[in-house]
C-alpha positions in Angstrom: 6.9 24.5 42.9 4.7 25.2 40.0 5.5 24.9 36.4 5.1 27.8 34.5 2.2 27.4 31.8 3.5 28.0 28.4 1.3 30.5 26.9 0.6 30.0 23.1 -0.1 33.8 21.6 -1.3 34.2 17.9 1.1 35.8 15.2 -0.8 36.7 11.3 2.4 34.4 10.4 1.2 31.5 13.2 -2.3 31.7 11.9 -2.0 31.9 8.1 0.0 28.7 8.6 -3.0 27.3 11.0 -5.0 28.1 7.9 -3.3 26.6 5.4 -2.6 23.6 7.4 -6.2 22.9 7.6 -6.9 24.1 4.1 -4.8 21.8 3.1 -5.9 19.2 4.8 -9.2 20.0 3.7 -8.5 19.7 -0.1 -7.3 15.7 0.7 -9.7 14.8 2.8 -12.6 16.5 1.0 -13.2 13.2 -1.6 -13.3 11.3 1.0 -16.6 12.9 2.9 -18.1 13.1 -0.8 -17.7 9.1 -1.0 -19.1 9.1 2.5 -21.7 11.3 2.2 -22.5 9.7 -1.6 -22.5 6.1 -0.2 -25.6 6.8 2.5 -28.0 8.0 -0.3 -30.6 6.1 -1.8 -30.4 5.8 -5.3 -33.3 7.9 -6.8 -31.5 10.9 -5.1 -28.3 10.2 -7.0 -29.8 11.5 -9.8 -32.5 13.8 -8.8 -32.0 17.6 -9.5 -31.0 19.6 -7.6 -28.4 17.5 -5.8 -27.8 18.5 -2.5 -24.4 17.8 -0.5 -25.9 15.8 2.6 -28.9 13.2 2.2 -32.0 14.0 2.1 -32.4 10.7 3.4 -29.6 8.5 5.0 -29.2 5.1 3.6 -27.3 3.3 6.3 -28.8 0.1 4.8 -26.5 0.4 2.2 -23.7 -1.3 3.5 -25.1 -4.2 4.3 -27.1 -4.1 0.9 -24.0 -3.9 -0.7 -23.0 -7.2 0.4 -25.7 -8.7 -1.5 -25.7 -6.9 -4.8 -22.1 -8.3 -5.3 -19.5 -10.6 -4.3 -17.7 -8.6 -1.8 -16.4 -11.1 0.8 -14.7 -12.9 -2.5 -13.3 -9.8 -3.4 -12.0 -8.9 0.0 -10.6 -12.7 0.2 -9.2 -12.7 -3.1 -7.5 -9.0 -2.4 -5.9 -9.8 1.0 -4.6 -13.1 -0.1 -2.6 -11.9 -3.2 -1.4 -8.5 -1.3 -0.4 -11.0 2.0 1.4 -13.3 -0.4 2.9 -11.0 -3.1 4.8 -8.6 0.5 5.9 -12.1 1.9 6.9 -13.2 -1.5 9.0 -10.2 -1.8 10.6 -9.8 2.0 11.8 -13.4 1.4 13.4 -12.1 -1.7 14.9 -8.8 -0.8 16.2 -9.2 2.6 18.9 -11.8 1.5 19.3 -9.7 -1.8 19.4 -5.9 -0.1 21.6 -7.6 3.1 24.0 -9.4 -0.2 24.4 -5.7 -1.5 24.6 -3.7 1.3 27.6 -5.9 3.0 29.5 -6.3 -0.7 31.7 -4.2 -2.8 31.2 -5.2 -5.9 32.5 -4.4 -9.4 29.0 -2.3 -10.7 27.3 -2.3 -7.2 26.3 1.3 -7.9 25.1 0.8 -11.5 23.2 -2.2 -10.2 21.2 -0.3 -7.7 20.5 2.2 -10.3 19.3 -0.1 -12.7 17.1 -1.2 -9.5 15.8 2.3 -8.9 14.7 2.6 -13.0 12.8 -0.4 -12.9 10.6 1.8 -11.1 9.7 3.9 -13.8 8.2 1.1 -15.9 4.2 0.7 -15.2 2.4 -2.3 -15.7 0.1 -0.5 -18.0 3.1 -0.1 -20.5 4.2 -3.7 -20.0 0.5 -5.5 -19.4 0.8 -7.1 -23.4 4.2 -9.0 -22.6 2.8 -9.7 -19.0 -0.5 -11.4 -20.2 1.9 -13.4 -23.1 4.0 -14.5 -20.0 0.8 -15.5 -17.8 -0.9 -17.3 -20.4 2.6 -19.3 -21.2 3.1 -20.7 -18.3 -1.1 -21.7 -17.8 -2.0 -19.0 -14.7 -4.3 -17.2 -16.2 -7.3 -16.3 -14.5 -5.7 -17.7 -10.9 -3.9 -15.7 -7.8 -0.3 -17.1 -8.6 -0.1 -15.0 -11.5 -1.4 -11.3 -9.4 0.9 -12.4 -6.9 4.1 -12.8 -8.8 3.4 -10.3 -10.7 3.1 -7.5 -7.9 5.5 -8.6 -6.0 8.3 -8.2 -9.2 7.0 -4.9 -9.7 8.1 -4.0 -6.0 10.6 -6.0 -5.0 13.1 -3.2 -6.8 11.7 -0.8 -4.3 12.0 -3.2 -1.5 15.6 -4.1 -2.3 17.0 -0.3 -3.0 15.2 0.6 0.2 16.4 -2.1 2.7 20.0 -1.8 1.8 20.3 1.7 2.6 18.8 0.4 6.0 21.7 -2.9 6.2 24.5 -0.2 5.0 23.6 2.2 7.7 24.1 -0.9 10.8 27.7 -0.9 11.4 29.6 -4.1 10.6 31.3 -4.8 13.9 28.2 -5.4 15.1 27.5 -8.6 13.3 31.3 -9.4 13.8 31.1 -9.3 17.6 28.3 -11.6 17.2 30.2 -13.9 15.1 32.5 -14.0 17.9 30.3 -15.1 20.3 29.3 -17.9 18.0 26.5 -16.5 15.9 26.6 -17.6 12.2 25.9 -14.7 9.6 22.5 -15.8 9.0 22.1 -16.1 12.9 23.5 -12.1 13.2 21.1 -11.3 10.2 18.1 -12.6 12.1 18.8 -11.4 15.7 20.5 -8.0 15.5 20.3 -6.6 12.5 16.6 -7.4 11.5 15.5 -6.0 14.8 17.5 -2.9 14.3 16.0 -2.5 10.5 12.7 -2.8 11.6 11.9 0.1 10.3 12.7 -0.6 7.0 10.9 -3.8 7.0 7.7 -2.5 7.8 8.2 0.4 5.0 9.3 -2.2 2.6 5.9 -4.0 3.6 3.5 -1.1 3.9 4.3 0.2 0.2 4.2 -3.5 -1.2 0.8 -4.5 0.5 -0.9 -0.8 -0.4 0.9 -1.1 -3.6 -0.8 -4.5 -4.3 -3.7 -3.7 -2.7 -4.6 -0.8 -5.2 -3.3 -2.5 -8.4 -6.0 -2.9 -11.1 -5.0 -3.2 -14.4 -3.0 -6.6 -14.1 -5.5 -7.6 -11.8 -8.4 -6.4 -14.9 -6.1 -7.9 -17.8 -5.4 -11.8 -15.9 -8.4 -12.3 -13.7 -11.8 -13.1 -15.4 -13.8 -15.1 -12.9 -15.7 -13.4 -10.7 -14.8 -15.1 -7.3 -11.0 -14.2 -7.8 -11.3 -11.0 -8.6 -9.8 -8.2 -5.9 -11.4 -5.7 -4.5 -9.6 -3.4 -7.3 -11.0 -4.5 -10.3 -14.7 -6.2 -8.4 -15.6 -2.7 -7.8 -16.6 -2.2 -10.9 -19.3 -4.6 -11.0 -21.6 -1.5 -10.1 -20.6 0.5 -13.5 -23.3 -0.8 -15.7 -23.9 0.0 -19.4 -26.8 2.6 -19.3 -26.4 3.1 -15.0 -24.1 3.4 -12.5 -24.8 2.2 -9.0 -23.2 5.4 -7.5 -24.1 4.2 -3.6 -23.1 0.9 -3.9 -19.4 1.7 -5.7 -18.5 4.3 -3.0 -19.8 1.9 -0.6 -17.4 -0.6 -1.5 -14.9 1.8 -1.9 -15.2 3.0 1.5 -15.3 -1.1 2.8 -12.2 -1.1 0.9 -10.3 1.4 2.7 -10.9 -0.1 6.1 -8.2 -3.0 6.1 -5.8 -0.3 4.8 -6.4 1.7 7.3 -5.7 -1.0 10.5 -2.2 -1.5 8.3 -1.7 1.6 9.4 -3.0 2.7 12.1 -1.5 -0.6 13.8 2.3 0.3 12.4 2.1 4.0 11.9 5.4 4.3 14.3 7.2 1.7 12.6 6.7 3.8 9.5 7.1 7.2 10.0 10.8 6.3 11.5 11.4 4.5 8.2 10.2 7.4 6.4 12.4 9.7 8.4 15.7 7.5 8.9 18.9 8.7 7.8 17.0 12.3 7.6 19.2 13.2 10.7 22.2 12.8 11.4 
């Protein structure tokens, strides 16, 4: 027996929301082709008038040029050492904590996860004087140690609000009807209730890494050497006094985006059913 073929017939109201859909989408992804299109041209047609969109003459050499105008494998390194560390740093921290709040009724639990949430409104931009005066006490300026504590306190509040929502929402006789069976509570934590948070965990992780990833003015206000500087702050090493090395910067920019990317083209399921947990009921 055949199966009926769904026909799929245009309404104005289907349409005008195809359009807008893709206008939408058009309007975010639209920098993006202007940093691609921008990073293929040579630089004498940066600057020539008229401009034109597309290049008169594509500069594929560019990125590999790129990677000897600057430092970019140090920058790379430097970047996905301190955004590795700094999300390990803080799931090591707020699993315990989140799991500690989530299974505990304590007097000022509620204001306490509050006061979590408003750290959130405090940028490092607002806070980078005391930071620096903190750094250079304890002697790590100019090294990683210092980007990667410091990111990871600025997210582990995130990380910790988020992930006990997830522990609150895994019922309880669960982990007792492993205890039962002779799991201890750190052996319960690790087999059943990790595995059902997942989730969460890889939400927690993708926000701190990107998070990390993209910080800049820490990262411009500790780090001075050249070889530990991220990818954040090493980009501007084509913004010169009188010229700007427009192909090179998007260039690096768009090298940038790449390992980002893989984070989440290799999770996105994991994520989107964080995003969307506890949405329905």
């Amino acid at each position: 027996m055949k199966k009926d073929k769904v026909r799929f017939i245009w309404t104005p109201k289907k349409a005008a929301t195809a359009i807008s859909a893709y206008m939408v989408g058009l309007f975010f992804i639209y920098p993006y082709i202007n940093m691609i299109l921008t990073s293929l041209k040579p630089h004498g047609e940066l600057y020539a008038t008229p401009t034109t969109r597309l290049p008169k003459s594509w500069q594929f050499d560019n990125y590999l040029n790129v990677w000897a105008a600057a430092p970019i494998a140090d920058f790379l390194t430097a970047s996905v050492v301190v955004s590795v560390c700094a999300t390990l740093l803080v799931l090591i921290v707020s699993v315990p904590a989140a799991y500690y709040v989530a299974r505990n009724r304590f007097r000022g639990r509620s204001a306490f996860l509050l006061l979590v949430l408003a750290t959130q409104m405090f940028s490092p931009t607002a806070l980078i004087i005391g930071i620096f005066r903190e750094v250079k006490f304890f002697g790590l300026l100019d090294t990683w140690p210092a980007l990667i504590v410091v990111n990871a306190g600025f997210n582990l509040a995130f990380a910790v609000w988020l992930l006990s929502g997830f522990f609150a929402s895994v019922p309880v006789e669960i982990e007792e009807a492993a205890m039962v069976d002779g799991c201890t509570r750190f052996q319960a934590l690790r087999r059943i209730v990790l595995p059902v948070t997942l989730p969460g965990l890889v939400t927690a992780v993708i926000f701190t890494f990107v998070a990390t990833w993209n910080e800049f003015t820490v990262a411009l206000t500790v780090i001075s050497s050249p070889a530990r500087q991220p990818i954040s702050t090493g980009i501007t090493t084509f913004v010169g006094q009188y010229d700007v090395a427009w192909e090179y910067l998007f260039t690096t920019t768009a090298i940038a985006i790449v390992p980002v990317v893989i984070l989440f083209v290799s999770i996105e399921k994991y994520l989107v059913g964080g995003l969307t947990a506890g949405s329905v009921k």
